[in-house]
C-alpha positions in Angstrom: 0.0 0.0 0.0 1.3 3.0 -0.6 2.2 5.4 2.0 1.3 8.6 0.2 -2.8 8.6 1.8 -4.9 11.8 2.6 -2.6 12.1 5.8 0.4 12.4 4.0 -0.8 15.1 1.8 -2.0 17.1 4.3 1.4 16.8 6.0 3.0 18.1 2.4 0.7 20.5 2.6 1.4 21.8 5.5 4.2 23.8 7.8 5.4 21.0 10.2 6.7 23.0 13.6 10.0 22.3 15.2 8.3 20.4 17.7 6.1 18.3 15.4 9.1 17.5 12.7 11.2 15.8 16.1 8.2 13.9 17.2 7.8 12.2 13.8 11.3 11.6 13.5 11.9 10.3 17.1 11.8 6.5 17.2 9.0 5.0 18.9 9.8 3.0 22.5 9.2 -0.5 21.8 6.3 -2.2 24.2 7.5 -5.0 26.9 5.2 -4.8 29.6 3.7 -8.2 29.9 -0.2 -8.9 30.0 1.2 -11.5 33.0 1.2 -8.3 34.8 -2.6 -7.6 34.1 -5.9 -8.2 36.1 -6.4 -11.6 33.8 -3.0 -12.4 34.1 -2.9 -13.1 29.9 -3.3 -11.8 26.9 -1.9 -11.0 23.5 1.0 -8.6 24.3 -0.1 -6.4 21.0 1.6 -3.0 21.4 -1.6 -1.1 22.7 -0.4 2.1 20.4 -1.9 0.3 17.5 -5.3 -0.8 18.9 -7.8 1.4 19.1 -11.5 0.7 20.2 -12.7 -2.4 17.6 -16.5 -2.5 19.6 -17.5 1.4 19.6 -15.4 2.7 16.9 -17.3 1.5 14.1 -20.8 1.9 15.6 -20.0 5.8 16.4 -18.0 6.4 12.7 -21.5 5.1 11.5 -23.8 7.7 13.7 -21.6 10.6 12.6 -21.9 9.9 9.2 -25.4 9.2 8.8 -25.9 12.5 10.9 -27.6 10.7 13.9 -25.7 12.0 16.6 -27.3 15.4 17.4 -30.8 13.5 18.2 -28.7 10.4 20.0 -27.2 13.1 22.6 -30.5 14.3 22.9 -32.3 11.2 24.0 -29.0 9.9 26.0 -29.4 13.6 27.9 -31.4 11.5 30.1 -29.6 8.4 30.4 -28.1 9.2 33.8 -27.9 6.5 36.6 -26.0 3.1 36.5 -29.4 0.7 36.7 -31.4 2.8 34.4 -32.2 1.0 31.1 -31.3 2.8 28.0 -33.8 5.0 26.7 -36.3 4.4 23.9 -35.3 5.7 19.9 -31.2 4.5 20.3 -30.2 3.0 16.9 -30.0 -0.6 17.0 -26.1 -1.4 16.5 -25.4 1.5 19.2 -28.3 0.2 21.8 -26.9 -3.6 21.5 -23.4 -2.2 21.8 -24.2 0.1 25.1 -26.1 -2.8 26.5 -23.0 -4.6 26.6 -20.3 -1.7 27.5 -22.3 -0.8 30.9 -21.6 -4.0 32.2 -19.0 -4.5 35.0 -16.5 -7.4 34.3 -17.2 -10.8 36.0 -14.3 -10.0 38.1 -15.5 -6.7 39.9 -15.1 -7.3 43.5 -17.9 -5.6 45.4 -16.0 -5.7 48.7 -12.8 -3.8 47.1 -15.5 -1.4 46.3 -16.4 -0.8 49.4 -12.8 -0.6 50.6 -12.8 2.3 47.7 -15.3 4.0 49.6 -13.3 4.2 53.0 -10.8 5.4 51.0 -11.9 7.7 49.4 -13.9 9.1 52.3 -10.3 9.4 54.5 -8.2 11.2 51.7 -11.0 13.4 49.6 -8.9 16.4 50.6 -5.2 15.0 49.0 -7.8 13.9 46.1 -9.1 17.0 44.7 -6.1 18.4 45.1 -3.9 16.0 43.3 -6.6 15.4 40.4 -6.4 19.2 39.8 -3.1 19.6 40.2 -1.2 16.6 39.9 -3.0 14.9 37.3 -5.0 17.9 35.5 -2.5 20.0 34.8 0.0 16.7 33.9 -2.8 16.5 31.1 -1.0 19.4 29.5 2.3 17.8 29.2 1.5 14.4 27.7 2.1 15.5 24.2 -0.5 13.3 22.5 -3.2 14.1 24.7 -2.8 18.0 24.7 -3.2 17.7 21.0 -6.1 15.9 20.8 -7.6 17.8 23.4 -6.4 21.2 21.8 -8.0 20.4 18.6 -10.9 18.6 19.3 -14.3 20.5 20.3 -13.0 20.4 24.1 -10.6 22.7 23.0 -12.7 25.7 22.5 -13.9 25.6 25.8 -12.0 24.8 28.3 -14.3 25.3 31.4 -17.0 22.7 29.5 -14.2 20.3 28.8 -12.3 20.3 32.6 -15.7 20.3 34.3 -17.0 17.1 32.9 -13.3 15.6 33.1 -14.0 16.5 37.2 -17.3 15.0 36.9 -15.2 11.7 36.1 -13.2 12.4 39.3 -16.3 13.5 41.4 -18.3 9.8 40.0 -15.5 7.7 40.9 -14.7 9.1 44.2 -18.8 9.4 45.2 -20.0 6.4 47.9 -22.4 5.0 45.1 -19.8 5.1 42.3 -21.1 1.6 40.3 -24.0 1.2 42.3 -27.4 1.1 40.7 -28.2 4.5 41.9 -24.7 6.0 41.0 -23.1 7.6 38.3 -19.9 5.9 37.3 -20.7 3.4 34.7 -22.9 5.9 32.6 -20.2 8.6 32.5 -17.6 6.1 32.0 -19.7 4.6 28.3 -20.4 8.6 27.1 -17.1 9.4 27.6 -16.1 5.9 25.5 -18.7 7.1 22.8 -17.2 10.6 22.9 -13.5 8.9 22.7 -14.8 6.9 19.6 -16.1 10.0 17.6 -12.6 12.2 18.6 -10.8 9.4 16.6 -13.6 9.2 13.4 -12.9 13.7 13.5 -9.7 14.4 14.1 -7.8 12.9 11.3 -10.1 15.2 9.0 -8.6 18.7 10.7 -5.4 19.8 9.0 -4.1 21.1 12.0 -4.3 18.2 14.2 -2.9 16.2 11.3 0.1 18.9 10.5 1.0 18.3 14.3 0.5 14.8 15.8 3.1 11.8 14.7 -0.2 9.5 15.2 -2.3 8.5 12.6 -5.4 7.6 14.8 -5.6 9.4 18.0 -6.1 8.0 22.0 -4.9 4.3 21.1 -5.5 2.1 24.0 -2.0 3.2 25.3 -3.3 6.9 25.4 -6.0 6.1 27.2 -3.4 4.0 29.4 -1.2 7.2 29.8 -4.0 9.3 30.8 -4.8 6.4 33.9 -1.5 6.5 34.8 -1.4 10.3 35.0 -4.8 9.8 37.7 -4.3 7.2 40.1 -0.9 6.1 39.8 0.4 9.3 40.0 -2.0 9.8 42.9 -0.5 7.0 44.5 3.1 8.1 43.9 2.2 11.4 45.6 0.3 10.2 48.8 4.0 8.0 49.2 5.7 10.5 49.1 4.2 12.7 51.5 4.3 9.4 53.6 0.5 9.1 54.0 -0.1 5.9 55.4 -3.0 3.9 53.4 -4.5 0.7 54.8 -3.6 -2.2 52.4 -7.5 -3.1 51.8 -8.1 0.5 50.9 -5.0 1.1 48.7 -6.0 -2.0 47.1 -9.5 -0.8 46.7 -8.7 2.5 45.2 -7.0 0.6 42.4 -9.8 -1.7 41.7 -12.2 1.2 41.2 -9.9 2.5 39.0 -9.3 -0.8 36.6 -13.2 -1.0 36.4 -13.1 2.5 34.9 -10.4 1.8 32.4 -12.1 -1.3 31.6 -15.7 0.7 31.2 -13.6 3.1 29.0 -13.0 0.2 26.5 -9.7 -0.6 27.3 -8.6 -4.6 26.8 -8.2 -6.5 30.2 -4.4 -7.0 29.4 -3.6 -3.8 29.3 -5.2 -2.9 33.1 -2.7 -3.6 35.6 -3.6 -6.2 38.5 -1.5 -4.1 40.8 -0.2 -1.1 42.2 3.7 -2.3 41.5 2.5 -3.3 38.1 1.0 0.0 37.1 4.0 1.4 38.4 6.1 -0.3 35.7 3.8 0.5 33.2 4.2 3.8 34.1 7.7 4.1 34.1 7.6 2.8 30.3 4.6 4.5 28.9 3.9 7.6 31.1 7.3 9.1 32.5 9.5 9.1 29.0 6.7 11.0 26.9 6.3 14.2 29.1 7.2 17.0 27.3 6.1 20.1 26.0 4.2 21.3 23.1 2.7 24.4 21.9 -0.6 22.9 22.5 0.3 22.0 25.6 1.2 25.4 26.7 -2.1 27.2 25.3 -3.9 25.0 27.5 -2.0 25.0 31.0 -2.4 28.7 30.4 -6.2 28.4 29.6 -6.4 26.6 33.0 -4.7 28.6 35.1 -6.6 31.7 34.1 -9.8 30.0 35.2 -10.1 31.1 38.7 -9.7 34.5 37.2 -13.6 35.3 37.3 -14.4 33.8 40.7 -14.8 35.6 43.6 -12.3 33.4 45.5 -8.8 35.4 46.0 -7.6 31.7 47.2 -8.3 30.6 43.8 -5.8 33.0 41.8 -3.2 32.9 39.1 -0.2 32.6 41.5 -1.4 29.9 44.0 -2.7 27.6 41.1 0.9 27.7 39.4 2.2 27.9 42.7 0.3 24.3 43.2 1.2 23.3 40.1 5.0 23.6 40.3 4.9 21.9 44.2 3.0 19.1 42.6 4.4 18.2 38.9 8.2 19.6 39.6 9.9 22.3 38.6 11.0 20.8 34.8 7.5 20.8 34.1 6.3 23.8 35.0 9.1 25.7 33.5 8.4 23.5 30.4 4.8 25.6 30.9 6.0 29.0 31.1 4.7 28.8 34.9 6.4 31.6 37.2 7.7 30.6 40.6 5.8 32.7 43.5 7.9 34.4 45.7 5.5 33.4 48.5 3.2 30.8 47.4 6.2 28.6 46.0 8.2 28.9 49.4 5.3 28.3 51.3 4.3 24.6 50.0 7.7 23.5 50.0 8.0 24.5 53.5 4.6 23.9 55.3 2.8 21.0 52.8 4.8 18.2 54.6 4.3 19.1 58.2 0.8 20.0 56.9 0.1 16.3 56.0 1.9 15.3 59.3 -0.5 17.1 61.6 -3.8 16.1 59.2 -2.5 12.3 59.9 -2.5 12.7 63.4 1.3 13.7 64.1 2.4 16.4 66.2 2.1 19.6 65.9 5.5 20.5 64.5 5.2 24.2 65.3 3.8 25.3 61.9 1.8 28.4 62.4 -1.9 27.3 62.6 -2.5 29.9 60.3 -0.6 28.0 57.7 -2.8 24.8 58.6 -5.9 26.9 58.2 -4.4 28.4 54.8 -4.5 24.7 53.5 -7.5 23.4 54.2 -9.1 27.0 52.8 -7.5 26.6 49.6 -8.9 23.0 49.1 -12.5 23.6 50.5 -12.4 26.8 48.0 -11.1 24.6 45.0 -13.6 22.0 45.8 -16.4 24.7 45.9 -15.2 25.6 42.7 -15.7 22.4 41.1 -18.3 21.6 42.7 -20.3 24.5 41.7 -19.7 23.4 38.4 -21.2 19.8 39.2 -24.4 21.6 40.9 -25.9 21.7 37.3 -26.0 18.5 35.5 -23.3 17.8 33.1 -23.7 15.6 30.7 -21.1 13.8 28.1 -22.2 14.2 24.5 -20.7 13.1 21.7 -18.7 15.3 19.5 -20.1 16.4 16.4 -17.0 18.5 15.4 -13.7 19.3 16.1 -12.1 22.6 17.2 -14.3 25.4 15.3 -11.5 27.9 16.1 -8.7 25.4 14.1 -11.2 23.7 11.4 
């Protein structure tokens, strides 16, 4: 077959960036993590940057171009709780595929669940934090996703696309999450079909094309990376600030976590059975690719100008890059054009550790209570924020065009 297609041309077409020229030209890392490692213990050992989504890929590709998505987001509008059946007027091929994509694997464990729960309930405040500023903002410097994200309708708003990305965060950590009356399964299968029409759009905008080495966006080891950079790196985090974590709840944590990445379509094999697993993983698919891009940039920008309209002084420019910089590193947030604080910056690295010291029970180390109080005001005012946000319902449609400000 010749390699000249409709993506090449575009390319030849186009003015490929510094950034973009390197990242065609840099060889990709070959795949070795072994599906021993996984939650069935076997499986192929296919590189997951060439698989893609084989169930909803076709069956969305289908809706978009027969033109059947705008009155499928309509009636799904109302498709809300996990143990609601799906509602009347769904095409065929995408009601018999839903059916089967809500349900939970035969080996969800409802008692790690509810060790989930206990988790969560302990550490909520290290949570939002880290989701936001660990994991969110990490978002911006995995090259692939910032791309997709950049140019895909997410892009042009920002706010619309980070507040149903926390509603993902806010599902999972809720005491329901894949109960009947919870939320987790149904956000988890949008977001899937919203996945699935990304990678039918994208390849027809120039711009995405002109920019990404890939010729199919969020492969199975995208959507890998993007898990990595929300509970493993969680994980990682709450170690290092020495936060001790009961085995059963640890364990837990990670469990509701593999259900989502298997709701989100990705194969068993690829979901690692444990926390020392998904660390390797990590280490092979997450921690080399960081980098920057322009895309990337534009967006950590966009994101840390959103508390600029909120009546929260707490919730400023400086403390959110301030947060930012504590949490992903220095490299990073230079790599983002991030600023460090003369008193925000100082302040984390100085008071975050006793801070976590004294909220697990320790001593008071003689950290001004003020600074204690400072803390826990930041996070109840970035939880507010959020959460203000997830007063109105938000609901996960699926795309109908890319970015209208980079057709």
């Amino acid at each position: 077959m010749d390699s000249f297609n409709r993506r090449n041309a575009l390319k030849a077409g186009g003015v490929l960036g510094a950034a973009g020229a390197f990242a065609l030209a840099a060889p990709a890392t070959p795949w070795t993590w072994s599906p021993a490692g996984s939650v069935p213990g076997i499986g192929s050992g296919a590189d997951p940057k060439y698989v893609w989504d084989v169930e909803a890929d076709p069956v969305v590709a289908g809706l978009l171009d027969r033109g059947e998505v705008p009155k499928v987001n309509e009636i799904l509008k109302h498709w809300t709780k996990n143990s609601q059946p799906l509602p009347a007027g769904l095409p065929s091929e995408l009601r018999d595929f839903m059916e089967h994509a809500k349900q939970l694997p035969a080996w969800a464990d409802e008692q790690k669940l509810v060790s989930a729960v206990n988790f969560n309930q302990k550490r909520g405040t290290y949570l939002g934090v880290l989701y936001g500023f660990a994991s969110g903002m990490m978002s911006t410097v995995i090259p692939k996703e910032a791309r997709a994200v950049y140019y895909s309708k997410g892009g042009a708003d920002m706010k619309d696309r980070i507040t149903k990305t926390a509603k993902l965060g806010y599902d999972i950590g809720s005491l329901n999450a894949y109960q009947p009356d919870g939320e987790m399964v149904v956000t988890c299968v949008k977001t899937r079909l919203a996945h699935a029409a990304v990678r039918h759009l994208l390849p027809q905008s120039p711009h995405w094309v002109n920019s990404a080495p890939e010729d199919i966006p969020i492969s199975q080891a995208d959507i890998m990376v993007t898990w990595h950079s929300l509970p493993t790196t969680v994980m990682r985090n709450l170690k290092k600030w020495k936060v001790p974590i009961a085995a059963d709840e640890s364990e837990g944590f990670l469990h509701s976590w593999q259900l989502a990445a298997h709701l989100l379509g990705v194969q068993d094999q690829y979901i690692p059975a444990s926390w020392n697993e998904a660390d390797s993983q990590a280490k092979q698919v997450l921690d080399p690719i960081l980098a920057p891009t322009p895309e990337g940039i534009k967006l950590a920008d966009i994101l840390l100008s959103l508390g600029m309209n909120l009546d929260l002084t707490l919730l400023s420019r400086p403390i959110l890059g301030a947060l930012t910089r504590f949490m992903l590193g220095n490299e990073i947030a230079n790599w983002l054009r991030i600023p460090t604080e003369p008193v925000w910056t100082p302040l984390l690295e100085t008071a975050w550790g006793p801070y976590v010291i004294v909220r697990e029970g320790g001593l008071d180390l003689g950290v001004p209570e003020e600074a204690y109080w400072l803390f826990d005001e930041f996070l109840r005012q970035f939880v507010l924020f959020y959460m203000s946000e997830l007063r109105m319902p938000i609901n996960i449609s699926i795309p109908v065009i890319n970015n209208p400000n980079h057709p």
